[in-house]
N, C-alpha and C positions, 0 to 999 in steps of 0.2 A: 504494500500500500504506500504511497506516496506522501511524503508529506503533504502538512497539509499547504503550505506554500510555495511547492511545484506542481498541484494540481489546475489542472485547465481552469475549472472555473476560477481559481484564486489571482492567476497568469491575468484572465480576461477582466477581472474587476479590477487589479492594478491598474491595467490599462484605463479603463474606462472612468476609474477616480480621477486619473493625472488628466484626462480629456472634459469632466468636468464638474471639479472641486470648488472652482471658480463660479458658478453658474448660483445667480444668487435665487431663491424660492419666491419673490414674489414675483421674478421674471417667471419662474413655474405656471405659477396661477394666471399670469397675463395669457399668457401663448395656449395654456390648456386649463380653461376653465372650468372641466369636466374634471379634472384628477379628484376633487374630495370626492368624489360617487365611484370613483375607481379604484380609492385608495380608501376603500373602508369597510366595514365587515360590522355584521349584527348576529353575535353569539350569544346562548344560554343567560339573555336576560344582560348583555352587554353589550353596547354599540363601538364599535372602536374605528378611531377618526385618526386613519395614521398620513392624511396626505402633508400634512406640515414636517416632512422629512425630506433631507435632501435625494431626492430618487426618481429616477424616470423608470418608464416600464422596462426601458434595459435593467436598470440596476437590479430591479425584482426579478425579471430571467435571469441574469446572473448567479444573485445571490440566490436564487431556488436552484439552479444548477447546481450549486456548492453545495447546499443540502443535500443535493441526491449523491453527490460522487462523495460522500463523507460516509454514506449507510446509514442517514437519517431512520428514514421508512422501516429499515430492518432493525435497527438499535431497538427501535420505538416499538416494535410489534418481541422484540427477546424482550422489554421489562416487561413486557403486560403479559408475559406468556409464562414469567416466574425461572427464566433462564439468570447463573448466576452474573449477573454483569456487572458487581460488583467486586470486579478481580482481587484487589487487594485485600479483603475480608472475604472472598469465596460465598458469595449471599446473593441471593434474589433478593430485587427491587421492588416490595410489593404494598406500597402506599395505597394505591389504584385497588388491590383488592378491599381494601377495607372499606369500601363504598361500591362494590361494584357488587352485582344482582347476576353476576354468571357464576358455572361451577368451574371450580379450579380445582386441579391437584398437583402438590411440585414432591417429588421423589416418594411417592406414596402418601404424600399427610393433604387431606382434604384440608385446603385451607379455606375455601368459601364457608365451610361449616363450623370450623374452630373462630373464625372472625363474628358468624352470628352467635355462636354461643357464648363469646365472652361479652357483645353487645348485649343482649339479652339480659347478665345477668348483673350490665352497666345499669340498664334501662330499669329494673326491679330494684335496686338499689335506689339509685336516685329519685324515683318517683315514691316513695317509699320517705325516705328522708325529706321531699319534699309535701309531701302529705302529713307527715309529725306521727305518721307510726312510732310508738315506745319502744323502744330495746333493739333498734336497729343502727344506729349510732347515739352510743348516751341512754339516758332513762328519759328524756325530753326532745322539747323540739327544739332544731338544729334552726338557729337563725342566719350564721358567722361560717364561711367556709375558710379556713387556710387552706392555698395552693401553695407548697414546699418544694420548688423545682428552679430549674436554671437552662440555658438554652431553651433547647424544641418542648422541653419539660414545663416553660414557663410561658414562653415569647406566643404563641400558637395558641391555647387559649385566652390569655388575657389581650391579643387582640380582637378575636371574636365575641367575647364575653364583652367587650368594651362597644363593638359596634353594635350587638342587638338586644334589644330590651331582654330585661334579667326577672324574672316572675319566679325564681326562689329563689335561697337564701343570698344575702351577700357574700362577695370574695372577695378575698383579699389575697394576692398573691406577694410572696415572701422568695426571691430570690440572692438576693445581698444576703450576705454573713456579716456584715456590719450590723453591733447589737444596737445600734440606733433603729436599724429598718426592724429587727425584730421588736425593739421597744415599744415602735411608734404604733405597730397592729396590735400588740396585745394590752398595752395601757388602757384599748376601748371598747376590748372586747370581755365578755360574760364565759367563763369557760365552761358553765354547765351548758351553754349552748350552741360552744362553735365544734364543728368539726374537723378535722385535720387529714389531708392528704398528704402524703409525700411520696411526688414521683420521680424516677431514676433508672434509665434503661436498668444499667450493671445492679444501682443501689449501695455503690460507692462513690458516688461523687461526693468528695469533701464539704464542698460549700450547703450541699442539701442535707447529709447526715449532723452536722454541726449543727444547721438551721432546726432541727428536728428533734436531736437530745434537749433543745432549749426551749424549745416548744412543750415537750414532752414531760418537763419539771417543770413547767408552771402549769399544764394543767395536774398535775401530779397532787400539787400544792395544795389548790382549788378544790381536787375532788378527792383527795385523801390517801388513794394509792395509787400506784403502779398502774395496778389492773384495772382499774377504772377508765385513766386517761388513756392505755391502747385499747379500751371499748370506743372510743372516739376518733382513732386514727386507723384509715386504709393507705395502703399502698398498691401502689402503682409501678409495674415491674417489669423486665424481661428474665431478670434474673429471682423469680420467688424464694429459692431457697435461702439468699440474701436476706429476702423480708423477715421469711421465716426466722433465721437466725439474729431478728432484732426482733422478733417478739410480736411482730404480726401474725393473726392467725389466716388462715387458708382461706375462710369466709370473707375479709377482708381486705383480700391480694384479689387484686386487679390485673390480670399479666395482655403483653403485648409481645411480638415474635422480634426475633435478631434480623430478618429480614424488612422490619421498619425502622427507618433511620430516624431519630429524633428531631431534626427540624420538617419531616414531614410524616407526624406523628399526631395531631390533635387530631383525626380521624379515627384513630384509635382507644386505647382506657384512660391515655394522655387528654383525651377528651370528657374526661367524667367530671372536671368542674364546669365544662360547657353544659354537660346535659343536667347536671346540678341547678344551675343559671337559668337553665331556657326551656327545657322538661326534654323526653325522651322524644315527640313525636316534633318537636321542630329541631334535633339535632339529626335523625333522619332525614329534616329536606335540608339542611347542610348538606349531608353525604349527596342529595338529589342533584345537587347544583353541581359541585364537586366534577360526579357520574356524566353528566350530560356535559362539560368540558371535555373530559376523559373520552367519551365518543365521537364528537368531534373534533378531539386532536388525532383519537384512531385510524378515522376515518375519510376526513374532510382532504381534496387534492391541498400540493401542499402550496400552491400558489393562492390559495384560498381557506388557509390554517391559519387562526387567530396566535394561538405559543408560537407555531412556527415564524410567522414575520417578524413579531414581534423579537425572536429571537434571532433572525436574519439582520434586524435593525442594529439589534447593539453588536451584532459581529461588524457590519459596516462603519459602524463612529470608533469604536476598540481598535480595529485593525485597520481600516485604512485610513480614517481622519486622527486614530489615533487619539482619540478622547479619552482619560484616563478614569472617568468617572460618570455615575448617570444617576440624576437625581430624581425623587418620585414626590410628588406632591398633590397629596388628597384635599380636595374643595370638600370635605362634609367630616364636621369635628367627630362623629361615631368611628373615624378612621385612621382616628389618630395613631393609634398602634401598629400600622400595616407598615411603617416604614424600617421599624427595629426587624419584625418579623422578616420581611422582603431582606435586609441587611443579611440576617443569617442565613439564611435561605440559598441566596443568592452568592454571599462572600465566600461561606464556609464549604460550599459545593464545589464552586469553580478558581475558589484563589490558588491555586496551582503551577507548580514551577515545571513540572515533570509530564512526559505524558504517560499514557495506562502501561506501555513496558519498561518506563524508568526513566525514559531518556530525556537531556535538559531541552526545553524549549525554547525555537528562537521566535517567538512571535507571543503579544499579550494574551493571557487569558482575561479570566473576569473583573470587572473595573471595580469602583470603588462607588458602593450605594449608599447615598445621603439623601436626605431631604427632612420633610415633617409636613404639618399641614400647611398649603398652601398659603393660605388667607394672610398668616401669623409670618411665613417669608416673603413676604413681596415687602413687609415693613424692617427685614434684617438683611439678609443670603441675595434678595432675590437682583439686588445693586451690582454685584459680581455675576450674575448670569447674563444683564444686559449689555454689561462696560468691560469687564474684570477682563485678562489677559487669561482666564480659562475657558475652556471650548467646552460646551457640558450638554448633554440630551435630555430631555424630559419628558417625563410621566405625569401629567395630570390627571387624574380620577376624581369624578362627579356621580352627583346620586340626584336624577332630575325630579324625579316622585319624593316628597317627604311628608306622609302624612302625619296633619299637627301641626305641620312647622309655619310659620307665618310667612308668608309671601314673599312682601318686600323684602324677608329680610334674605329669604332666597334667590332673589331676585339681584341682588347685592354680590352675594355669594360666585351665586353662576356669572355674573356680567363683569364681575374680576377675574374669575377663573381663563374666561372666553379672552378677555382683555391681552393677561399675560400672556397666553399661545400665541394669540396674531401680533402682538410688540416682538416676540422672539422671532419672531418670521418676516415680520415687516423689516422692523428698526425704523430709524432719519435718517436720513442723509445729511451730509452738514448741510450742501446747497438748502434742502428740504427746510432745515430747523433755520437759518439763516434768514429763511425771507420771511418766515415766522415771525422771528424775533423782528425784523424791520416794519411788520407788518402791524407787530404791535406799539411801533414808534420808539423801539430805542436805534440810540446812534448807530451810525455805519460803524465805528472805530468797535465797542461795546458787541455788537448785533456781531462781528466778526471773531473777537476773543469767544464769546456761551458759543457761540456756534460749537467750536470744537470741543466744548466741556458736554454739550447738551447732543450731542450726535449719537445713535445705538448705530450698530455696524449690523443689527438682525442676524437675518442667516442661521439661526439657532434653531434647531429642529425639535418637536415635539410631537407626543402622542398623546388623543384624548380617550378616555376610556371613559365612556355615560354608562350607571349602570341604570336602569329604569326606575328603579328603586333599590331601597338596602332591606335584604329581606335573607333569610338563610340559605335560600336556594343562587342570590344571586353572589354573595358573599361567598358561598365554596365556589360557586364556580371561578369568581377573580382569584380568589389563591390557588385551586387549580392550575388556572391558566397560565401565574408566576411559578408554580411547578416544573409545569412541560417549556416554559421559555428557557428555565436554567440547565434543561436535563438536554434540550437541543441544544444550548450553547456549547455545554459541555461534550456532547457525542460530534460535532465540529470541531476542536478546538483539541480533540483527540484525548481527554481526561477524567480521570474517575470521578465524578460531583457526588459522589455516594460514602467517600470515605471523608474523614478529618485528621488527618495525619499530624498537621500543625497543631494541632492544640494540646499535644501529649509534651511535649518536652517543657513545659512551663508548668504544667500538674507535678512531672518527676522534679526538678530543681526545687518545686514548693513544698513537696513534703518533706526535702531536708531543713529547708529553711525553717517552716514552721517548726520542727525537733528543737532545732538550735535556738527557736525564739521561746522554747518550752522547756531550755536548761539542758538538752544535749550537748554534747561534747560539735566542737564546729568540725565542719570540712571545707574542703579547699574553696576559696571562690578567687573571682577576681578581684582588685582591691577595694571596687568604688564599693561592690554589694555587703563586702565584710565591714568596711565601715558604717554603713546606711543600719545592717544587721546589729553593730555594735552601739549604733545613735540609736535604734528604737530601743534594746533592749535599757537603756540607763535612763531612758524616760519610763518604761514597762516598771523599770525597780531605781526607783531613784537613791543615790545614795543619799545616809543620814545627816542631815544638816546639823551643825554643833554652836551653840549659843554662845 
């Protein structure tokens, strides 16, 4: 196989960047006033409005050519088939079954079957606690949920949870081991009434068992023993006999398989504060929305695949315009969380130096994903996306239906959101802003200096995502769809987006660190860290002050 940047189509997009890179997008819209109807697609309850990119129809033959000569098609049909294509852990890819209504079996285990039955007895649980049944968590009812998790354990419901109306108990998720974050949830909370989850693929991650032994002694406290407070706490596992081994009982392990990766895992028991939140029969039309993405990225040609352009898009600003970054920016506050999620999502998949048989790579992988809500950056960040000397792509997402919400104020809303796409695409011209300014009667000398202060250079390309509404069906489907964009970048770009390789040498250096800040004997570091080691510890134990 070829790399990926001596292959034909990669050959023909050089070319055709260098012939025109130059070519500014509202000369686009002059000369083809038909591209937004041509560059736009209406999915699962999602309209997506991508002609505000730099691209002609060549570009999109192109770049769908590179798709095909990558093994897009065939990648894409081994994860949903449960083949392991997760080389470096030996695992099937199987997110998609956990929402999916077909029968599967991978090496003899019915996994369609093992997915309903652990649903099932998410869905009895949680409804159950949300109804104030006695003696199924607690002798009372559960008003208070703690979520105990970090990563895909945490980031993945408390977005969801944050976008749609919550009709049981409150949550509260706890992922910082800073005893501030724990202080500030439990100072307001009733321990005869909250619950506690702790989820953890292994059920060794440090920061979540930490978070959890202290959890664990204050309801301890509150409710007299031991056994009391783990009558209040489930877990959430891949590894049960871990749980087990803290003291969870079997009735209150929640398990999920080695072949779901944590950041695309809230379809899973990693979902049981969602169904907690929102009840069992509207976390199934999550999974609805989710499914019907899933189908039509299976299915749909791929010149007319919503993941697929989408992730065609940021291979063309990555690698040929070379944009090191791509910002995402939600117009609807119940969205606020989608950008930490999409971050993990998106970083920890594809930030990759290597490709799937080791070998270093000469071309970028996955950029660097930022943003936050909308509304809240156009008065901070959004001065650097017009002016700033960085070249940056954008995601805009709208929710045009809000029932409830007051008009004008959505009206507000949308007409900034709409605003900032067409200024990234338009800009001023100086000439443009120049006769402005003379037009408003300042001097020639004056009207010539703002000119150049007041000039945007445009040309910034965006993509709008309308959802019709924010509802659970449309909501899986958008993170779906940021699913299968990162899993096509990745199977382009030639790299595993399934493992996280990086995040382990910074866990192994901290658990010596922590020993040594906990009175072990030190080992070697380099000098800046022994010292910073040796400044915390004298603040940790101050020496005795002498009068």
């Amino acid at each position: 196989m070829k790399t990926l940047d001596k292959t034909d189509a990669w050959v023909s997009l050089q070319a055709h960047f260098n012939e025109t890179h130059a070519t500014h997008m509202r000369d686009l819209f002059v000369t083809d006033p038909g591209r937004s109807k041509r560059f736009s697609l209406d999915v699962a309850g999602i309209f997506c409005d991508y002609s505000k990119n730099r691209i002609n129809d060549t570009t999109r033959e192109l770049l769908v050519q590179l798709a095909r000569e990558r093994g897009v098609e065939a990648r894409r049909d081994a994860m949903f088939s449960g083949a392991p294509i997760n080389r470096t852990e030996g695992r099937s890819v199987l997110h998609t079954a956990l929402r999916s209504k077909e029968a599967l079996s991978v090496m003899g285990v019915d996994v369609a079957a093992a997915v309903v039955r652990e649903k099932n007895r998410m869905a009895a649980f949680s409804e159950a606690v949300r109804n104030g049944v006695p003696g199924v968590a607690g002798k009372g009812m559960i008003r208070d949920v703690i979520n105990i998790g970090i990563g895909g354990s945490d980031l993945g419901p408390k977005m969801v949870t944050q976008a749609l109306p919550v009709t049981g108990p409150r949550l509260h998720f706890l992922s910082n081991p800073d005893s501030n974050a724990v202080h500030r949830i439990l100072e307001k909370l009733c321990a005869e009434e909250t619950l506690v989850i702790v989820s953890s693929k292994t059920f060794t991650t440090q920061e979540s068992l930490t978070n959890f032994h202290t959890v664990k002694q204050w309801l301890s406290e509150f409710l007299g023993s031991e056994r009391d407070a783990m009558a209040q706490c489930v877990a959430v596992t891949a590894n049960p006999a871990a749980a087990a081994a803290l003291g969870f009982a079997e009735e209150r392990t929640f398990v999920f398989w080695n072949w779901v990766g944590g950041r695309y895992s809230l379809w899973s028991a990693i979902g049981l504060p969602i169904m907690l939140a929102i009840g069992a029969d509207q976390f199934e039309l999550l999974l609805d929305g989710a499914r019907a993405m899933d189908q039509h990225f299976r299915h749909a040609a791929l010149e007319e695949n919503m993941p697929v352009l989408l992730a065609l898009l940021g291979i063309w600003y990555r690698n040929f315009h070379h944009a090191p970054s791509h910002m995402i920016a939600p117009y609807d506050a119940r969205l606020g969380e989608v950008v930490p999620y999409v971050q993990q999502l998106d970083m920890e998949s594809n930030g990759k130096r290597v490709d799937i048989r080791g070998n270093e790579l000469g071309y970028g992988t996955g950029p660097l994903i930022w943003g936050g809500l909308g509304i809240n950056g156009q008065h901070a960040y959004f001065q650097l996306l017009h002016q700033g000397t960085h070249w940056i792509p954008v995601d805009f997402i709208g929710v045009m239906h809000s029932p409830g919400s007051i008009t004008e104020h959505q009206w507000v809303v949308h007409a900034n959101m709409l605003a900032q796409a067409e200024a990234l695409m338009l800009g001023r011209s100086t000439a443009q802003t120049y006769r402005e300014l003379r037009t408003a009667g300042l001097s020639l000398e004056r009207s010539e200096y703002l000119a150049r202060h007041r000039t945007f250079p445009g040309n910034i390309p965006s993509t709008t995502l309308l959802l019709d509404t924010l509802t659970p069906r449309t909501l899986g489907a958008l993170i779906a769809l940021y699913e299968h964009k990162v899993f096509v970048q990745g199977v382009i770009w030639d790299i595993n987006s399934f493992d996280q390789c990086g995040v382990e040498l910074g866990k192994q250096l901290s658990t010596d660190i922590f020993a040594e800040l906990a009175g072990a004997a030190p080992v070697v570091h380099d000098a800046s860290t022994t010292a910073l080691i040796a400044r915390i510890k004298r603040f940790d134990n101050p020496e005795p002050t002498h009068s």
